[in-house]
C-alpha positions as CSV (number, residue, x, y, z in Angstrom):
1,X,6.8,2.6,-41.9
2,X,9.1,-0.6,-42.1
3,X,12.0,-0.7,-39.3
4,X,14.1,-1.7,-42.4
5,X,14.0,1.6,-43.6
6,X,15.4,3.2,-40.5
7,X,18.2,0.4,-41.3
8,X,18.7,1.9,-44.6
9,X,18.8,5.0,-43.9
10,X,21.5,4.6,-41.2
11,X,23.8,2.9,-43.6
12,X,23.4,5.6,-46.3
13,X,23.8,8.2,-43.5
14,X,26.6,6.6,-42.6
15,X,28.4,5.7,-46.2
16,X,27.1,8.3,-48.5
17,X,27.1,5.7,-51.1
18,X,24.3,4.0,-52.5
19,X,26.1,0.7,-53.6
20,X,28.6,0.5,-49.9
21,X,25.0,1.1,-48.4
22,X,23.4,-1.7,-50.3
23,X,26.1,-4.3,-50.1
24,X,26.1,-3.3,-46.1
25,X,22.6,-4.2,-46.2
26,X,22.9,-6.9,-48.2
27,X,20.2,-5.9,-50.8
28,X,20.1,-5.1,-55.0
29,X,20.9,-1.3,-55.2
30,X,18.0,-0.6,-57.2
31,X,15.6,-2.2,-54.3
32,X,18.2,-0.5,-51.7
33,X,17.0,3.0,-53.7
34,X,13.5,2.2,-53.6
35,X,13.2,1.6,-50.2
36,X,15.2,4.7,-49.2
37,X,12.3,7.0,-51.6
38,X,9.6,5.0,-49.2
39,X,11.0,6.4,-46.4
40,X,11.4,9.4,-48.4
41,X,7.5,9.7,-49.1
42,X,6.7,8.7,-45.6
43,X,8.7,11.6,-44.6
44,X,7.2,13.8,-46.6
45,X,10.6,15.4,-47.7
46,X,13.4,14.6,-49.2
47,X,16.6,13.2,-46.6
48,X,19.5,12.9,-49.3
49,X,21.0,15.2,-51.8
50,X,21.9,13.1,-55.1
51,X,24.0,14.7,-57.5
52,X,26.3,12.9,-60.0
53,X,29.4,12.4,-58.0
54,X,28.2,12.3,-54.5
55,X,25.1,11.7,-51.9
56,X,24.7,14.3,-48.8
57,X,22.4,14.7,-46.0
58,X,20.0,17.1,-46.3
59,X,19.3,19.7,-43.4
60,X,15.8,17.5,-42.8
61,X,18.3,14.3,-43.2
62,X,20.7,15.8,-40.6
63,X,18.1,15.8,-38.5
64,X,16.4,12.6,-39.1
65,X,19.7,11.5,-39.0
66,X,20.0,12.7,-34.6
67,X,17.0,10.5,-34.0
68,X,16.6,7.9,-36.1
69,X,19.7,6.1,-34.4
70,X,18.2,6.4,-31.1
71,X,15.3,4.9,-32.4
72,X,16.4,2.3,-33.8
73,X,18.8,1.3,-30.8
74,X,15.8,1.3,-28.7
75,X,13.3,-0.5,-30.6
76,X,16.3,-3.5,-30.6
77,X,16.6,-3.2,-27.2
78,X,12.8,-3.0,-26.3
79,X,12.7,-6.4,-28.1
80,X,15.6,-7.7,-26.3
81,X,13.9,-7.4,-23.0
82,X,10.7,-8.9,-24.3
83,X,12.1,-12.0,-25.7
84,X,14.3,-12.1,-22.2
85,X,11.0,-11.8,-20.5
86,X,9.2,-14.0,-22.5
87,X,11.5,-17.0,-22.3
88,X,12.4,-15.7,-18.5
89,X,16.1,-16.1,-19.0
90,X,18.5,-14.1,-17.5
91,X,19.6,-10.5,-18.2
92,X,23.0,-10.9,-21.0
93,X,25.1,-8.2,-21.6
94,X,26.5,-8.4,-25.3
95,X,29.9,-6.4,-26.5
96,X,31.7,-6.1,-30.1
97,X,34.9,-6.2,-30.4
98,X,37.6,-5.6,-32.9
99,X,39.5,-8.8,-33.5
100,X,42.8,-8.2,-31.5
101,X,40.9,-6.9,-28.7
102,X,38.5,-9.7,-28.6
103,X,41.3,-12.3,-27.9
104,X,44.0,-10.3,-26.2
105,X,42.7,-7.4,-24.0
106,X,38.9,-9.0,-23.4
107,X,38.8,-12.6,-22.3
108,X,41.1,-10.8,-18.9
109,X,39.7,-7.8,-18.7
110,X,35.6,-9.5,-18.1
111,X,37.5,-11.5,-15.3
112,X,38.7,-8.8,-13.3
113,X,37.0,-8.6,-9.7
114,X,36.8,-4.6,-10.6
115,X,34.3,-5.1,-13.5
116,X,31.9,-7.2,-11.8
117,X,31.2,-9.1,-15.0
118,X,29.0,-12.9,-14.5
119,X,30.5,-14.6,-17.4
120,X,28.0,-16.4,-18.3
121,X,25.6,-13.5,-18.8
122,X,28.4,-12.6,-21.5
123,X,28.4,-12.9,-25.3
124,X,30.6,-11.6,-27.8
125,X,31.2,-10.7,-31.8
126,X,34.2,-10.0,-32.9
127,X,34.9,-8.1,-36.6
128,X,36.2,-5.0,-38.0
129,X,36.0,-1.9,-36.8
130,X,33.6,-1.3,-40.0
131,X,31.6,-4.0,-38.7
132,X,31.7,-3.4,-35.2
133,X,30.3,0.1,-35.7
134,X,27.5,-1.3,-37.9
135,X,26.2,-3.6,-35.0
136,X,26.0,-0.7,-32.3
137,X,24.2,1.8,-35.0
138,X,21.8,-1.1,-35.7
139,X,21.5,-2.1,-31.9
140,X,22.7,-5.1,-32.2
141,X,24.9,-5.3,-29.1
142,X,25.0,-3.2,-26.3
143,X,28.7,-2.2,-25.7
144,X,31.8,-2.2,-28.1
145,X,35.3,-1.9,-27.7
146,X,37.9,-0.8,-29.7
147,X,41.2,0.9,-30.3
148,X,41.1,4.9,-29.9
149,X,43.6,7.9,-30.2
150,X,42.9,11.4,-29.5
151,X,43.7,12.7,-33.4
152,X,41.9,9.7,-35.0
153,X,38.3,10.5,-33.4
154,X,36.0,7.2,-34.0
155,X,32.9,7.1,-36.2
156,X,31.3,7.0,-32.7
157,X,32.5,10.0,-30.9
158,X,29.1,11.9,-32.0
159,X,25.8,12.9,-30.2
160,X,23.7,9.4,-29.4
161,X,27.0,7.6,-27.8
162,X,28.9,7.6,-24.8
163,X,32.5,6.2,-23.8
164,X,34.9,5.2,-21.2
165,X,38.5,4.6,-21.3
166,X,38.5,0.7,-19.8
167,X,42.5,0.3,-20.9
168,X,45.7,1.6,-22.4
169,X,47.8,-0.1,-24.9
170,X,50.7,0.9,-27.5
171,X,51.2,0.3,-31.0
172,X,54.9,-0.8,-31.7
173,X,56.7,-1.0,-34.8
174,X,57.9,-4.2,-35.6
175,X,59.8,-6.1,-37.8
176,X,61.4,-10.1,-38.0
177,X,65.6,-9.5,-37.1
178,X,68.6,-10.3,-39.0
179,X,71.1,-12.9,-37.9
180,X,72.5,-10.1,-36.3
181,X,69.5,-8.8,-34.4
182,X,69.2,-6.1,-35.6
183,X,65.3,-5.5,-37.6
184,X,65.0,-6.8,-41.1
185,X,63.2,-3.5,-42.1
186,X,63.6,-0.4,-39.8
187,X,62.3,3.1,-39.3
188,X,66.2,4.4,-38.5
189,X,68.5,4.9,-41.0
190,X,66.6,2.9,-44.1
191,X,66.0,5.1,-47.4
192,X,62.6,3.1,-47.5
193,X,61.0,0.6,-45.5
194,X,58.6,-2.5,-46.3
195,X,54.9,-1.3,-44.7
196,X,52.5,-4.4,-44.1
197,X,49.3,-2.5,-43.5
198,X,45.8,-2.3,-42.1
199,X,42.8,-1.4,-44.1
200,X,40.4,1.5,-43.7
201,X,38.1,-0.7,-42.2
202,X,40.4,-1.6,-39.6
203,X,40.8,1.0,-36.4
204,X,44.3,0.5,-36.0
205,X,44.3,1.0,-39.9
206,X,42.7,4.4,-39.4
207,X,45.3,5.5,-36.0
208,X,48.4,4.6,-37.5
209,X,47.3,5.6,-41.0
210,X,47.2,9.5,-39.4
211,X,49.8,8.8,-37.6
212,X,52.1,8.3,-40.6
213,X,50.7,11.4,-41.7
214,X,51.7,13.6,-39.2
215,X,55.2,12.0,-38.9
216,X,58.1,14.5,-40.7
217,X,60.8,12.2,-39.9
218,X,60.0,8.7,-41.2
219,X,61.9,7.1,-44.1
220,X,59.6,6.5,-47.2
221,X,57.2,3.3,-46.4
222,X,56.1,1.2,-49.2
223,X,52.9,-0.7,-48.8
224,X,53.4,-4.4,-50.3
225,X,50.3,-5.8,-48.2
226,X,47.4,-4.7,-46.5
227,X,44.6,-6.7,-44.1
228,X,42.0,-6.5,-41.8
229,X,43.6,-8.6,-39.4
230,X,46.4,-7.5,-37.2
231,X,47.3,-11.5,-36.7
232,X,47.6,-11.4,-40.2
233,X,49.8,-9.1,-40.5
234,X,52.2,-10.1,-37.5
235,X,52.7,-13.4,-39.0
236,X,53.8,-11.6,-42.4
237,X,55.9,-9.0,-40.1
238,X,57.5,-12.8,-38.7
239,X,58.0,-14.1,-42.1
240,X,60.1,-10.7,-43.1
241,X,57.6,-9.6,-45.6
242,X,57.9,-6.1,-43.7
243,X,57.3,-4.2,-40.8
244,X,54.0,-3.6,-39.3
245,X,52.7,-1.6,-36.4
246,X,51.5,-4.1,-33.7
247,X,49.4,-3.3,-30.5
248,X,52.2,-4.8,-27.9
249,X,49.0,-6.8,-26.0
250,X,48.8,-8.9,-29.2
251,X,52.8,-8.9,-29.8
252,X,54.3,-9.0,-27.0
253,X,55.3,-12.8,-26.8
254,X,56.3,-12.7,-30.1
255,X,59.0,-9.6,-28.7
256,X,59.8,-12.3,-26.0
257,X,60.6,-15.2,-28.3
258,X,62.9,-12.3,-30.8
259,X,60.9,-13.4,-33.6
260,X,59.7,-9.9,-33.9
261,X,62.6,-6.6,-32.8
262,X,61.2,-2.9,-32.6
263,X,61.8,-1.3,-35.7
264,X,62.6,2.4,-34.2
265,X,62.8,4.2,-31.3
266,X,60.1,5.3,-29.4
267,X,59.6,8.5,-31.2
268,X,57.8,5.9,-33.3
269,X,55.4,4.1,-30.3
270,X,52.0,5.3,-30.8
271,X,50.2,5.3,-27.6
272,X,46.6,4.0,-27.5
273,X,43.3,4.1,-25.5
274,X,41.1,0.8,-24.9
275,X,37.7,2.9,-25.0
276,X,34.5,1.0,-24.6
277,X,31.2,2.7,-26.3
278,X,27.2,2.2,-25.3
279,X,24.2,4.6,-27.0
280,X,22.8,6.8,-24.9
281,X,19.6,5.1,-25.0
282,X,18.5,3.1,-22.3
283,X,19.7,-0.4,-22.2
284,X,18.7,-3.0,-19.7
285,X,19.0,-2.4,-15.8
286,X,22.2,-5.4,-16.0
287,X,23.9,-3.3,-18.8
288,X,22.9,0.2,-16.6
289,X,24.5,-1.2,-13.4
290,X,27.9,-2.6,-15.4
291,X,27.9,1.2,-17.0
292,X,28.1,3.0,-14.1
293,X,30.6,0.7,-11.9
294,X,32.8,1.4,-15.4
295,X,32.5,4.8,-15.1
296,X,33.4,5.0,-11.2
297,X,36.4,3.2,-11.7
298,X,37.3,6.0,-14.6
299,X,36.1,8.5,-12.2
300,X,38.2,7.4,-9.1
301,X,41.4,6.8,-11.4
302,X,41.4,2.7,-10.8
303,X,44.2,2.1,-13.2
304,X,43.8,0.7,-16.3
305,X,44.6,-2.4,-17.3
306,X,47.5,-1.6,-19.8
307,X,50.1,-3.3,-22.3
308,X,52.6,-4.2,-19.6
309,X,50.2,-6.9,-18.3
310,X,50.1,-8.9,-20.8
């Protein structure tokens, strides 16, 4: 049995969809398919429904499915530790991060005395939510730290992870002002209102997409561009292309400079958590010891640090 086909199946598991699965894996479809029937017949069962229109977990997948992620996750660690003992190097602790976290909220928060973080021991990849979540099922980093709210649950809040809430932020609506200061585009009194968007891959794309969904009293937004990248966005939002929702961490000295003016009332701020994940498998004893100090200081109520500081 070929770790790659743990990979594979992960990435089906998690996608339902053969070709999303193969691209992820960066493999033919046809080859991607072949190698998920090898696992199959190692198996000795099937682990996927295929019809026509869609691809399901079998009850044997489902459970393949609780272990296999584990699995994996430890066999990356295990090899990890080797290579650290082989070459004798020091214990590193390694975290994924979404983009506007990795160069807003994290460079200050692995410098704060509570942490305890060595920076040196630190290394960091920054993506997508999308591609953040694929590194931690694959075991490719340790730790990763995104954007949460309570009614969008993450991809992550499942059996085989844990969390802690390391920070608090809110998501602002903002647009560029006119002459007269007022916003260009505005959530108050507007029949319909310029939306610069995140994608689906994005979590902020996912939070204030339900968001939207749930608010009755919002004029009628109309989507004329959509990105990963919350930069990306605020520099359209800037250029008056729109009005975007904008962690205030990340906007906040464009607020300061009135290059960017809140859009609508509070009724329209969309509080968030800064929640930082790990798999509940055992990672090394420099990654065990930053866990737990983490979860004292949630435990004792160490405040977190939150949009205001920044």
């Amino acid at each position: 049995m070929d770790l790659t086909w743990l990979e594979d199946f992960l990435a089906l598991a998690e996608t339902l969809n053969f070709s999303k699965a193969a691209a992820t894996r960066s493999v033919t479809q046809p080859a991607f398919s072949r190698r998920i029937r090898a696992l199959e017949n190692w198996v000795g069962t099937a682990l996927f429904h295929r019809t026509t229109h869609q691809v399901s977990l079998t009850p044997a997948g489902e459970h393949f499915r609780s272990e296999a992620g584990n699995l994996v996750r430890g066999l990356q660690q295990l090899r990890r530790e080797t290579a650290e003992a082989s070459r004798r190097h020091v214990s590193r602790l390694s975290f994924a991060a979404t983009h506007a976290l990795s160069f807003t909220f994290f460079p200050r928060w692995i410098r704060n005395e509570d942490t305890g973080f060595a920076t040196e021991s630190v290394t960091l990849s920054s993506g997508t939510m999308e591609a953040c979540g694929q590194m931690m099922l694959h075991g490719d980093v340790q730790f990763l730290l995104c954007h949460d709210h309570p009614a969008s649950q993450s991809r992550l809040a499942r059996p085989g992870f844990s969390s802690v809430v390391v920070g608090d932020d809110v998501l602002i609506p903002l647009s560029a002002p006119l002459p007269s200061g007022l916003p260009k585009w505005s959530l108050e009194n507007q029949a319909e209102a310029r939306y610069l968007a995140y994608s689906d891959r994005s979590a902020l794309g996912r939070i204030v997409a339900d968001w939207i969904t749930r608010c009755d009293d919002a004029p009628p937004l109309v989507q004329v561009f959509t990105s990963d990248l919350a930069t990306t966005l605020m520099s359209m939002a800037c250029g008056g292309d729109g009005l975007v929702w904008l962690p205030k961490m990340l906007a906040g000295d464009q607020i300061d400079r009135s290059r960017l003016v809140v859009a609508g009332s509070n009724r329209f701020f969309i509080p968030v958590h800064i929640r930082l994940y790990r798999s509940t498998s055992r990672l090394s004893p420099m990654a065990e010891a930053v866990w737990s100090r983490l979860k004292k200081l949630e435990t004792d109520g160490t405040p977190h640090q939150a949009a205001s500081s920044a």
